[in-house]
N, C-alpha and C positions, 0 to 999 in steps of 0.2 A: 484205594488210598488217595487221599488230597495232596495235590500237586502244589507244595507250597516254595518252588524255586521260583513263580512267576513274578516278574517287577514291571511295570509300568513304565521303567525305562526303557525296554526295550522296542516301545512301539511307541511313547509317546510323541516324538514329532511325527509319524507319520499317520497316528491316529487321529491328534488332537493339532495339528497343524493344520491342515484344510479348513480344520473347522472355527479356528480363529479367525482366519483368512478372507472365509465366509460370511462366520458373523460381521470383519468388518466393512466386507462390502454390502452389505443389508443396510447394517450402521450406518455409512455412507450416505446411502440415496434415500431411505424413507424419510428423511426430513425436507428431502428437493422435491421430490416428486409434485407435489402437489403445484409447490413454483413453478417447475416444467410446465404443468398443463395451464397456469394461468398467462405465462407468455406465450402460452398457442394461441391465447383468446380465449381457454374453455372456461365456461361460470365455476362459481363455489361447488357448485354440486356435483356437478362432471369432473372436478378436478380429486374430490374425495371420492367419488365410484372410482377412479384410474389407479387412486392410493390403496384401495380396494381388492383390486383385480393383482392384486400378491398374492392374497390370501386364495381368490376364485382359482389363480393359479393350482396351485398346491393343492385345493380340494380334489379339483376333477381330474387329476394326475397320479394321485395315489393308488387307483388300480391300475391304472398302466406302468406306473413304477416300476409295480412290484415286478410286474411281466417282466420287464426289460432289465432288474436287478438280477432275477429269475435267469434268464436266457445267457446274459455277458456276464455277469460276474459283479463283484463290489467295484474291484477297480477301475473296469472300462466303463462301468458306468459313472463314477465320480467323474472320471476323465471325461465322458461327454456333456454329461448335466455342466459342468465347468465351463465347459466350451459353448454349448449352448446359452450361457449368459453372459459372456464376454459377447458375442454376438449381439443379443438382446440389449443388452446396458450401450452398446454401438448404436443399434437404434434409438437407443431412447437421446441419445448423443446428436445425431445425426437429423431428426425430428424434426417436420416441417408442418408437420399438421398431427393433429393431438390423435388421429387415430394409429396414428405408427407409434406414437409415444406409447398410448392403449396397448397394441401390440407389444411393444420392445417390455412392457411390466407385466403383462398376462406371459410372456415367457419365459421370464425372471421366476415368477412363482412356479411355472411347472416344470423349472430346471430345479426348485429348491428341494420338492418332492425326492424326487433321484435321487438328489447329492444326498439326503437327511436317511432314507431310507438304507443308502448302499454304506453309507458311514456305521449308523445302527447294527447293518448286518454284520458288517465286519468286526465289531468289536463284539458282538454275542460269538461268533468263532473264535476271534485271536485272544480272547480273555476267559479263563477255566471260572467257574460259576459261582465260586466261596465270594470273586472278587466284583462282581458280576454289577450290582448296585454300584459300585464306585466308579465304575468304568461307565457307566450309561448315567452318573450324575456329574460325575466331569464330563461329558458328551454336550450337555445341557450349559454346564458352569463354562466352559472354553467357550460355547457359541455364546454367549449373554457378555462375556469377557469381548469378545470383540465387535459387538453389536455397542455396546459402552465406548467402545477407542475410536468405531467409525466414523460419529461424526464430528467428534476433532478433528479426526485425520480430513474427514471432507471440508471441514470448515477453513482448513488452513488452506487447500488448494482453490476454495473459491477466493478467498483473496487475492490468486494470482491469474485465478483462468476464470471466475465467475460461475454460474450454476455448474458448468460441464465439468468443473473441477472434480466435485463431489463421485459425478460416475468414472473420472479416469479413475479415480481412489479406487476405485470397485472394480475396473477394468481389470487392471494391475493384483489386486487382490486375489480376486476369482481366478485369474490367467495362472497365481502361482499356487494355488490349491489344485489345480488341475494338473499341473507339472509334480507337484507331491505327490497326488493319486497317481500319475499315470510310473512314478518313478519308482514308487512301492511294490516289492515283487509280492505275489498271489501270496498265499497262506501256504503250508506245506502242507498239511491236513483240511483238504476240501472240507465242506460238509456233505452229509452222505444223499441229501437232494440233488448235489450238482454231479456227483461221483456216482448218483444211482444211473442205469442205461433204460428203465421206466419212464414212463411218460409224466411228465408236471400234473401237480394236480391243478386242477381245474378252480378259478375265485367261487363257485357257487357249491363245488360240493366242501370246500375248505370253511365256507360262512356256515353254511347246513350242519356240517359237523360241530362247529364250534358257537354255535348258536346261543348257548347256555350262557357261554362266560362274555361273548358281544352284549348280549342284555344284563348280564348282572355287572361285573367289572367293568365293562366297556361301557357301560351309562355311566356311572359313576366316575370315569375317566374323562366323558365327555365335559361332564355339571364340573371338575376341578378345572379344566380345559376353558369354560365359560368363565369359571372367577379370574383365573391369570388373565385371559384377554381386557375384560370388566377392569381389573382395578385399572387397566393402564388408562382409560376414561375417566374412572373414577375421581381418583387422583388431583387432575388437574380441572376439572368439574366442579369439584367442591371445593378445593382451594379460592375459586372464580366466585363460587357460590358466597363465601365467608369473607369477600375481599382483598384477600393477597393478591398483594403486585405481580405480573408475570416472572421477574428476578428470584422473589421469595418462591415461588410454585418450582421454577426451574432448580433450586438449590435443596430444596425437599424432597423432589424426584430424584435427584443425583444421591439425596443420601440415603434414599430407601434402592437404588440400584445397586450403591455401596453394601450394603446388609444384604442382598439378596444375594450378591455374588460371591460374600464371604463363608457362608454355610454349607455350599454344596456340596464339599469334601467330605466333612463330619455326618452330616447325611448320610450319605452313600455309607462311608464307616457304617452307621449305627444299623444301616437296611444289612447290611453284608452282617454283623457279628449276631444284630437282635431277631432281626426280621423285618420282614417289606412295611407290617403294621405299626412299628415306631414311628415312620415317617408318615405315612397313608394320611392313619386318622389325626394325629396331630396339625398336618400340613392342612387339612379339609377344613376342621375346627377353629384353625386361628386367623385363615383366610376369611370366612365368614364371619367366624363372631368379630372380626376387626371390619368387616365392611359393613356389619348392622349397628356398629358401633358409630361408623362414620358421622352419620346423618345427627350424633349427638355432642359432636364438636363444635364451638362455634367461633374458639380464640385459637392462634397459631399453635402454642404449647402441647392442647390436646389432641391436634389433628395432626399433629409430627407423631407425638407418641404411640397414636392410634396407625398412622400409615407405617412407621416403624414394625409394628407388629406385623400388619403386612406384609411389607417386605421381607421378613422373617418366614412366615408361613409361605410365602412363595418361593423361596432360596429355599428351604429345605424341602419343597416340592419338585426340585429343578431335573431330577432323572426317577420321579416315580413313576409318570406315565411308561416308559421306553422302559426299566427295567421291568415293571409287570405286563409291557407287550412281552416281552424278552422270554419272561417265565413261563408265561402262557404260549408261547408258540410250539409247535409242532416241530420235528426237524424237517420232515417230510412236507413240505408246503409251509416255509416257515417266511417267506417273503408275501405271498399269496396273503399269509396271516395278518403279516405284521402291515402290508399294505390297506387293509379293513382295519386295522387298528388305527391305523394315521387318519383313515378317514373321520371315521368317528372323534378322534382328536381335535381335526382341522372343522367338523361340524362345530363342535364344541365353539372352539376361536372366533368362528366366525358370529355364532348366532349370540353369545353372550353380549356383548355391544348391542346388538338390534334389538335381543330382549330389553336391554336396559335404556333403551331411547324409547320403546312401545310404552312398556308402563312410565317413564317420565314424563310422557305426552299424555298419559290419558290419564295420570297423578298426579305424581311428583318427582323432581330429581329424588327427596329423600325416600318417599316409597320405592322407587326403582333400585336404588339404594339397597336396601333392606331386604327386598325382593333377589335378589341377587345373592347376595349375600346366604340368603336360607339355603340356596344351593349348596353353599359348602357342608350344612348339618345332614342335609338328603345324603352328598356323597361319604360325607363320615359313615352313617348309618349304613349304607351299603357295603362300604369297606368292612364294616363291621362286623355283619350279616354273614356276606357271600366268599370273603378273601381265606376265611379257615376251612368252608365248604368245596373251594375247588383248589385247597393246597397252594396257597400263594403267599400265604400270611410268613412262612420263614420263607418263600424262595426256592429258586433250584437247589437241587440236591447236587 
């Protein structure tokens, strides 16, 4: 029988509190970063590998996450990944030469991994499965909520402290996400990996077994992974492309993050009552056909209208990935899992951008464009295909 006493009151600040806190110390410093390294002295190009090395973070950290989510628990390790970036963001503070800077953001990312990962975990336990999609698309919507607040909140402390303002913003931030994790008592009902006295399974016999649904879902999670990274290039590329003022670019961005972050609730509703394919293929379809669309905008009106859509298809995208790792995991090696899942995520993130700088170089921006964008028809079509074949199209049972 469906446990329907459950509210989201009752865990919401200690679920979705960190994660605000988080997104706004993100928020905060990705727009200094790059300033940092150019008062070290480092060129243009060093100063974007360092903005970079967030993401390198988080890639190569996601099996070791899981390890360490795996062994301590959700909330010692929120508690350290926390710590471990107040530290880091201290370096990046304290910085006297861009390779500690290097350092203090290569830490940043592989604390991000932890804290995302152990957050994740915890609400697939503390939240019974009916509710399952809402809980992992408010996971999404809260961290994009405060990634949006961060760099006002940094903006206003550089007026009074200059670039380092930005990272105390984040100092403070992080330090009280980490005070929330560590303040939050354990789950009362373990899951039955950490309550079993068997050995952990192993990352290769967990990839081996689950082999099927990595290459079918999990590409297709990667290719939707590549378009959200994509538009945020996109975006402000084309705008440049068509002529708008950096002011107009800056206020079109703002109102396509507005739409993205009003959706996320309804979402998750619609994955929880319909199934996980209401959002999947819809979210894939409109992110793509609005990015192949781009390249045929050439006045303000149709290129708002057209990123509008966007932002649309990426706000009701905002907890699909994490709720179909969710689905698909295992109990028994469900970190192991979900830690291969991020990977393949953070693949995604990362190489969407590079694919679309390759073919702009060897095309065109609007080729690159367009190119990009077919991705999202490839991942609809797999959704399509593979999500009723391995029982994920309604979700946990």
């Amino acid at each position: 029988m469906t446990d329907t006493s459950f509210s989201f009151r009752k865990i919401a600040f200690a679920a979705f509190g960190p994660t605000i806190l988080y997104g706004m110390a993100n928020g905060a410093i990705l727009p200094v970063i790059a300033l940092s390294a150019r008062e070290l002295n480092a060129s243009v190009a060093v100063a974007g590998l360092i903005v970079a090395l967030i993401g390198i973070g988080s890639l190569i950290s996601n099996i070791p996450a899981s390890m360490i989510t795996s062994r301590y628990g959700e909330r010692l390790s929120m508690t350290g990944a926390a710590a471990l970036s107040v530290l880091a963001l201290l370096l990046c503070i304290t910085a006297t030469h861009v390779l500690v800077l290097a350092l203090g953001v290569l830490m940043v990312g592989m604390a991000a991994s932890v804290f995302l990962l152990a957050r994740q975990t915890y609400l697939i336990e503390a939240v019974p499965p009916y509710m399952r999609a809402r809980a992992m698309s408010m996971l999404g919507g809260t961290n994009r909520i405060g990634v949006f607040i961060g760099p006002f909140a940094g903006a206003g402390m550089i007026h009074f402290m200059g670039i380092s303002g930005a990272y105390w913003v984040a100092v403070i931030s992080m330090a009280c996400a980490g005070l929330i994790a560590y303040a939050v008592p354990d789950l009362e009902t373990q899951n039955t990996e950490t309550a079993s006295a068997g050995p952990r399974p192993r990352i290769f016999d967990i990839a081996r077994s689950h082999a099927r649904t990595y290459l079918t879902i999990g590409v297709a999670v990667l290719l939707v992974s590549a378009l959200r990274a994509s538009r945020q290039v996109v975006i402000p590329l084309w705008a440049d492309h068509v002529g708008l003022n950096p002011t107009t670019t800056s206020i079109i961005y703002g109102l396509v993050a507005a739409i993205d972050m009003s959706v996320f609730y309804p979402a998750g509703k619609v994955m929880d009552q319909h199934g996980r394919m209401w959002v999947a293929l819809p979210a894939s379809l409109l992110m793509g056909l609005s990015l192949m669309a781009i390249p045929l905008t050439t006045h303000v009106v149709p290129f708002v209208i057209v990123a509008l859509v966007l932002g649309f298809g990426n706000g009701i995208s905002s907890g699909i990935v994490m709720t179909l790792g969710a689905d698909a995991s295992p109990v028994t090696g469900r970190m192991q899992f979900l830690g291969i899942w991020r990977l393949m995520q953070d693949l995604g993130t990362s190489s969407g951008p590079v694919v679309l700088s390759g073919i702009t170089a060897a095309a065109s921006l609007a080729t690159g464009i367009v190119a990009i964008g077919a991705l999202g028809l490839v991942a609809a079509a797999m959704f399509r295909h593979w999500m009723p074949r391995l029982g994920l199209s309604r979700g946990a049972k």
